[in-house]
C-alpha positions in Angstrom: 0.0 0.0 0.0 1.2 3.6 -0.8 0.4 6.3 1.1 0.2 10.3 -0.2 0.8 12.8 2.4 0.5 16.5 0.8 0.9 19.4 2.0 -2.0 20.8 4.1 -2.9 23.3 6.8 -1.4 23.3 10.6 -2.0 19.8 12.0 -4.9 20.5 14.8 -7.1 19.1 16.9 -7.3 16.0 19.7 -6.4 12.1 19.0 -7.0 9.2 21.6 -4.1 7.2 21.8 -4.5 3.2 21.3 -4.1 1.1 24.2 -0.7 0.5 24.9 0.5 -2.7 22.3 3.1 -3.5 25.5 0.8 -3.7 28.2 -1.8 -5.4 26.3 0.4 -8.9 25.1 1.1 -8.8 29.1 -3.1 -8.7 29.8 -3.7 -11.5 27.5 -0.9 -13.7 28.7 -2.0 -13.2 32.4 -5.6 -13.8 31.3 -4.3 -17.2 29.2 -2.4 -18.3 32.3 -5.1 -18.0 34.8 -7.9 -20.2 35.9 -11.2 -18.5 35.1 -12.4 -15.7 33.1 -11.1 -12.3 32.7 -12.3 -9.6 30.5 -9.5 -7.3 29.0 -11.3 -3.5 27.7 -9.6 -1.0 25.9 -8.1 -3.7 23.5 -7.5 -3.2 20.4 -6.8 -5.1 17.5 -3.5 -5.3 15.0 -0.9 -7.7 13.2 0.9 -7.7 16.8 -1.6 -8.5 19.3 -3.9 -10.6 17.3 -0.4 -13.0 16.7 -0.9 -12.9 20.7 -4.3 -13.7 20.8 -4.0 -16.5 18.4 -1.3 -17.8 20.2 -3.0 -17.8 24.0 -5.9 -19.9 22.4 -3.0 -22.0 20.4 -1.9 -23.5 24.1 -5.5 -23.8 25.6 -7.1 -20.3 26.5 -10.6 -19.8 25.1 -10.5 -16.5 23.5 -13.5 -14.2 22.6 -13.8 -10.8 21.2 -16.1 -8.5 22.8 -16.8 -5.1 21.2 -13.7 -3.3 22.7 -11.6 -6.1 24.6 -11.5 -9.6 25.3 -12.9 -12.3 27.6 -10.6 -14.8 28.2 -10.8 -18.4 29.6 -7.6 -19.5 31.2 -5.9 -22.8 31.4 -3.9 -22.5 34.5 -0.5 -24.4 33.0 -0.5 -23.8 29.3 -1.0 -27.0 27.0 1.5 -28.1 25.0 0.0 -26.4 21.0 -1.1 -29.3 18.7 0.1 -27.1 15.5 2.9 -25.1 15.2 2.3 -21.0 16.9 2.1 -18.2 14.1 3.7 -15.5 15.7 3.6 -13.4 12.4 6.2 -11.0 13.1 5.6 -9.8 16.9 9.1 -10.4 18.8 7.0 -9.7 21.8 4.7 -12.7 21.2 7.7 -15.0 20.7 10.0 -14.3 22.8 7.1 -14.4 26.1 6.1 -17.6 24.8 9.2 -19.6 24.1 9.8 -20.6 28.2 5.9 -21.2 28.4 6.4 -23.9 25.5 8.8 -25.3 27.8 6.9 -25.9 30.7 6.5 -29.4 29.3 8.7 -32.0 27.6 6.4 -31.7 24.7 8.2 -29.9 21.5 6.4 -26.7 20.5 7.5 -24.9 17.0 6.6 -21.4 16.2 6.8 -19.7 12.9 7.2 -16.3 11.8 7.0 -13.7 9.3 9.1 -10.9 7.8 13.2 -10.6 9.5 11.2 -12.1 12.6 13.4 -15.9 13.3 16.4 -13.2 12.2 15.8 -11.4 15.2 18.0 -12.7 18.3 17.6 -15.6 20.1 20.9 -16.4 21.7 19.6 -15.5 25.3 17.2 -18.4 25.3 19.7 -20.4 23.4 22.2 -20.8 25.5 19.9 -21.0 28.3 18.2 -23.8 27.0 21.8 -25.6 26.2 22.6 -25.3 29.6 19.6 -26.9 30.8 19.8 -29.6 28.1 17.0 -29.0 26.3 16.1 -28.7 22.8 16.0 -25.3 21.1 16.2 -25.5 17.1 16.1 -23.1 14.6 15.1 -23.8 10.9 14.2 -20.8 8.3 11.1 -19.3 9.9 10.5 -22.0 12.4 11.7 -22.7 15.8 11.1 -26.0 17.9 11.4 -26.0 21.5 11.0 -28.3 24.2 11.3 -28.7 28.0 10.9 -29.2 30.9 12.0 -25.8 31.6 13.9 -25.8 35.2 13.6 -23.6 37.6 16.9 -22.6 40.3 19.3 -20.1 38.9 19.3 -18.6 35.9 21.4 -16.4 34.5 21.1 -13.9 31.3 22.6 -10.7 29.2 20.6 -7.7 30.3 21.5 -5.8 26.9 20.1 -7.6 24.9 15.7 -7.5 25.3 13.8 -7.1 28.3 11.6 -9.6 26.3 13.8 -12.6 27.7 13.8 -11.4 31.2 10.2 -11.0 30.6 9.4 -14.6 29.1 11.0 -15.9 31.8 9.1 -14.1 34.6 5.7 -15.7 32.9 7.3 -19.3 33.0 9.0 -19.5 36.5 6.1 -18.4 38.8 4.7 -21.7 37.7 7.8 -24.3 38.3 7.2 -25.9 42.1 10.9 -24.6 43.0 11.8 -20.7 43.5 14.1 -19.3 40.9 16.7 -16.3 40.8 17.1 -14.6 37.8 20.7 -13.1 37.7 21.1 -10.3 34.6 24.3 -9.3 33.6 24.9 -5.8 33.5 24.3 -3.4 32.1 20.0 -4.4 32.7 18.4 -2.1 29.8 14.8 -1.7 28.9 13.9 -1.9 32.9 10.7 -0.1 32.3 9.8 -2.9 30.4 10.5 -5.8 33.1 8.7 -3.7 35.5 5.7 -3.6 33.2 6.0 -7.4 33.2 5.8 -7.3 37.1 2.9 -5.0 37.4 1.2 -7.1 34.7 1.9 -9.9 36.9 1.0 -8.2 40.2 -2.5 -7.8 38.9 -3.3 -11.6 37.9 -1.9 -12.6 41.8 1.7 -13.8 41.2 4.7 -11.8 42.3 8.6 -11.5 41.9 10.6 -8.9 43.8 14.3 -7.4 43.6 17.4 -8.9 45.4 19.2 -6.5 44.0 19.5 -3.9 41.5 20.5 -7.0 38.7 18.8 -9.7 40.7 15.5 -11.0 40.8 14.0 -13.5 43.0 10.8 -15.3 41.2 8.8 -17.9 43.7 7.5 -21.3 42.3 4.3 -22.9 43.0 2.2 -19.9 41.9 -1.1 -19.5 39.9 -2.4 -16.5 37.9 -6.0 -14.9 39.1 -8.3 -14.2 36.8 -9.7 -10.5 36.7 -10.8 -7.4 34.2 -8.8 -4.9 33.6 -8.6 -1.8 30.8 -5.5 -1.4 28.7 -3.9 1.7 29.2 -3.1 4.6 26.7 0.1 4.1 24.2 3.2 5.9 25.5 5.1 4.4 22.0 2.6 5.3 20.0 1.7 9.0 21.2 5.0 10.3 20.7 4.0 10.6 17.1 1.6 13.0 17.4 3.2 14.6 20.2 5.8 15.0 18.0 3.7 16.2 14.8 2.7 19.3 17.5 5.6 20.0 19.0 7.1 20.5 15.4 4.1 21.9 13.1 1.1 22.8 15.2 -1.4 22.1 18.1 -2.1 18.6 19.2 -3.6 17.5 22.3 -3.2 13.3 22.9 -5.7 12.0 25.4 -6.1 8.9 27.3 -2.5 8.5 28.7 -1.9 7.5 32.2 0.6 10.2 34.0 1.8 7.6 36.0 2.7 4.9 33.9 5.1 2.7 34.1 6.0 2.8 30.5 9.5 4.2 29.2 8.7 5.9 26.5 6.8 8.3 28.8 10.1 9.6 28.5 8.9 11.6 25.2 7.7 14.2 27.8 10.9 14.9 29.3 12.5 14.6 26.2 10.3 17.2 24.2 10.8 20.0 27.0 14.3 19.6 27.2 14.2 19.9 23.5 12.1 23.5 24.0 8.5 21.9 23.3 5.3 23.9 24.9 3.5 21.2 26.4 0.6 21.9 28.9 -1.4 19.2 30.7 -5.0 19.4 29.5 -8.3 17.0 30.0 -7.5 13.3 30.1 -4.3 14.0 28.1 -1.5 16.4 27.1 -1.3 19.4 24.5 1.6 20.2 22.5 1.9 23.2 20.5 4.5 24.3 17.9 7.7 25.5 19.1 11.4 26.7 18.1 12.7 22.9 19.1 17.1 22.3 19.5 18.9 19.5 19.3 20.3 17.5 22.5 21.8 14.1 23.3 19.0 11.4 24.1 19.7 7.6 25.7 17.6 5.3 24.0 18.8 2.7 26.5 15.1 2.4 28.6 12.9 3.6 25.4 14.5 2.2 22.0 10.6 2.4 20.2 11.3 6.1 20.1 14.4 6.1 18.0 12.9 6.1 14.7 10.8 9.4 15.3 13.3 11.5 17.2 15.7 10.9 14.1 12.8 12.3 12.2 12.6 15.0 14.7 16.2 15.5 14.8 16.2 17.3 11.4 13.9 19.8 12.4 15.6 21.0 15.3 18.1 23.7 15.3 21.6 22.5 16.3 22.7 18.8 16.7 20.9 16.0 18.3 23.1 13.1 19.3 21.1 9.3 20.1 23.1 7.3 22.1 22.7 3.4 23.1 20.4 2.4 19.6 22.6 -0.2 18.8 19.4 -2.5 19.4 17.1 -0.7 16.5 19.7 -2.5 14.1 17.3 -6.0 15.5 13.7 -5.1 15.1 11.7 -5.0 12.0 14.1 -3.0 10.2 17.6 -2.5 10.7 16.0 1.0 11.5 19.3 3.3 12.0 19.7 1.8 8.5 16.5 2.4 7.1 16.1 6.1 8.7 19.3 7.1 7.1 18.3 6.0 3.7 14.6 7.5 4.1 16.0 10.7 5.7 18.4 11.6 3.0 16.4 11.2 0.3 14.4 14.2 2.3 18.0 16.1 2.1 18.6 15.2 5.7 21.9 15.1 7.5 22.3 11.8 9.4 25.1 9.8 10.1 25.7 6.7 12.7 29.1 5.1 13.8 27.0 1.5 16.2 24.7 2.5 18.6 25.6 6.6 18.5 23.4 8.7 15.9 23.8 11.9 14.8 21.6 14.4 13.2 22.0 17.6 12.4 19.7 20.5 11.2 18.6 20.3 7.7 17.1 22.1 4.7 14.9 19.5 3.2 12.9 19.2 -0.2 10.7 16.6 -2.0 11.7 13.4 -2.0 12.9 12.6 -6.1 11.4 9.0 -5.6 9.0 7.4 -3.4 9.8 6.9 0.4 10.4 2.9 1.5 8.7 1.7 4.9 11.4 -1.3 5.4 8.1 -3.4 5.8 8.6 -1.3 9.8 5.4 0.5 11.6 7.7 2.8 12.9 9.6 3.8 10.3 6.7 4.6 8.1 5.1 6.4 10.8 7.6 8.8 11.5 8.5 9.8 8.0 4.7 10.3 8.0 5.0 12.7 11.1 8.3 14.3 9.0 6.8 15.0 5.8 3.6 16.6 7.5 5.9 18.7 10.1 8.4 19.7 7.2 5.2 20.4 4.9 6.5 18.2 1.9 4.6 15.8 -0.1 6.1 13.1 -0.1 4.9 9.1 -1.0 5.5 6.0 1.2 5.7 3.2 -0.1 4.7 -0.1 2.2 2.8 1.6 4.0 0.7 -1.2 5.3 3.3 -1.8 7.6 1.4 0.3 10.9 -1.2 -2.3 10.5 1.3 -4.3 13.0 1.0 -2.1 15.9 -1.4 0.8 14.6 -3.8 0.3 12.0 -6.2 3.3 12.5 -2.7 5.1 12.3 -3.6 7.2 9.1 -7.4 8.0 10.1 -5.9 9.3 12.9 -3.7 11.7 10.9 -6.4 12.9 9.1 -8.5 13.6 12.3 -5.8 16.3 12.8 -6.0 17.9 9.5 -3.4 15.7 7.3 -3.9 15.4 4.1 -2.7 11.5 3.1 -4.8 9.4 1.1 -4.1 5.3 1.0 -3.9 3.5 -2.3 -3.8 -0.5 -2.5 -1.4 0.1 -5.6 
């Protein structure tokens, strides 16, 4: 799909955010591990969550959509899947499921989609060879199989939270207590403590030993209980953004105290000079003269793509440090955001995980803008063509379907002008 964005007036006006993709594969696994019903609100569907969805009912849950959320009928211990797990392209999905698979001696094998079985899995694989068990990866399938044990376990830190998170779903249900020991440095903590909370709320707990430790008590069972799925941190810093740069936007349904990292955006905008005022149920951010400064994506990587976008905009030099993991997720996206951005005339360069942008005269793209099949990518060259007030075409553009699908409808509620075409 291609998508037009053209020139148009001041982007204006108030969006909802979606619920928060992050917290949501957290509810559903919760939901899919406990005994009883729970219905999840605020729930919304894409490419992402439904591979979750599909997957909870894949080990046992009973799954039904209700207009707005979920009710969902847990299984206690997950079943070993009869057919191999789609996990379409959600690294989230995988990587939480992977230690419930093993849970049993059974052999479970997942598939994917897109650079997903590219994606690293070296945490789990080593784990898994230390504990004997079987862990093999073939083209876009991966077969597992336990029994998972429990005891001391120990992991890189740097590389996803999502490990350290799969994990913390698995253990609680072992008989024996576990530690989980991270190497330093521990990034993405926001992350594991959204795990935790998730957790917390469906009855089973893990606490701190230390600030690399955790301690993770067997014999536990998930609770079955409703809950609503918070605003989108990740997915409001585009708009934010798109105000901060061009006009007057005001986000709503975002919790203040969330414990999401890319929250960060707020700090992040007002160190970069952004007007931002608290308004009803949300937060308004109005056009500004924005500057460049350094930003640590270590806690908040999802923002990368958007503040590169930003970047160019800004008077001065913005410097991103610690990105080396956005060369692993859909896209290489340092990769692809340097190819999009200079076809926009924009100054970007990268040496590993440190990315620098500079202020930058941009123009027309000569040729059609590339999504790298990534949600984020073609997101925020939509939020730079509008801010810059360039027409521009993406190409791909079918690609926010995995995290956002209402993504362009919701452009166009603030005044954009882009129109979608299947060709």
């Amino acid at each position: 799909m291609r998508a037009a964005i053209r020139p148009g007036s001041a982007p204006a006006g108030i969006l909802t955010a979606p619920p928060s993709k992050s917290m949501a594969h957290r509810a559903v696994l919760c939901a899919a591990l406990a005994e009883g019903t729970s219905r999840l609100t605020h729930l919304a569907h894409s490419q992402d969550i439904d591979a979750t969805l599909g997957a909870a009912a894949a080990f046992g849950a009973a799954v039904r959509m209700e207009d707005g959320g979920a009710a969902i009928t847990g299984v206690g211990i997950p079943r070993p899947a009869s057919g191999p797990v789609d996990c379409c392209e959600s690294g989230s999905t995988l990587r939480f499921l992977i230690p419930l698979a093993a849970l049993s001696g059974a052999p479970v094998t997942f598939t994917g989609r897109g650079r997903l079985m590219q994606r690293p899995q070296s945490v789990y694989q080593e784990l898994f060879a230390r504990q004997g068990l079987r862990f093999e990866q073939a083209g876009d399938s991966l077969t597992v199989a336990g029994p998972l044990g429990s005891g001391e376990l120990e992991l890189a830190g740097d590389v996803s939270s999502q490990f350290v998170s799969g994990l913390l779903f698995a253990l609680p249900l072992l008989e024996g207590d576990s530690t989980l020991r991270l190497r330093p440095p521990v990034e993405s903590r926001s992350y594991i403590q959204m795990t935790r909370a998730a957790q917390a709320a469906f009855g089973v707990e893990s606490r701190w030993l230390d600030e690399h430790t955790l301690l993770v008590p067997g014999g536990q069972r998930y609770t079955a209980r409703d809950a609503a799925i918070e605003g989108d941190w990740s997915q409001a810093a585009f708009p934010a953004v798109l105000g901060a740069l061009a006009g007057d936007v005001t986000v709503t349904g975002l919790d203040p105290d969330t414990l999401q990292g890319d929250a960060v955006i707020l700090q992040i905008l007002r160190r970069c000079g952004a007007e931002i005022h608290p308004a009803a149920d949300g937060v308004r951010f109005v056009k500004s003269p924005l500057h460049g400064v350094e930003i640590d994506l270590a806690d908040c990587p999802d923002l990368g793509p958007v503040l590169m976008a930003m970047g160019l905009l800004c008077r001065g030099k913005t410097v991103i440090r610690n990105a080396g993991r956005l060369r692993l997720k859909e896209s290489d996206r340092i990769a692809a955001m340097e190819q999009e951005l200079r076809k926009l005339g924009g100054n970007i360069e990268s040496e590993g995980g440190t990315i620098t942008i500079r202020e930058s005269v941009l123009h027309p793209p000569a040729e059609p803008l590339c999504g790298h099949n990534d949600h984020r990518v073609v997101m925020s060259l939509t939020v730079l063509a509008a801010a810059a007030g360039l027409p521009a075409v993406i190409e791909g553009a079918e690609a926010v379907r995995k995290s956002w699908p209402d993504f362009f409808a919701g452009m166009r509620q603030l005044g954009l002008e882009v129109e979608e075409d299947a060709g």
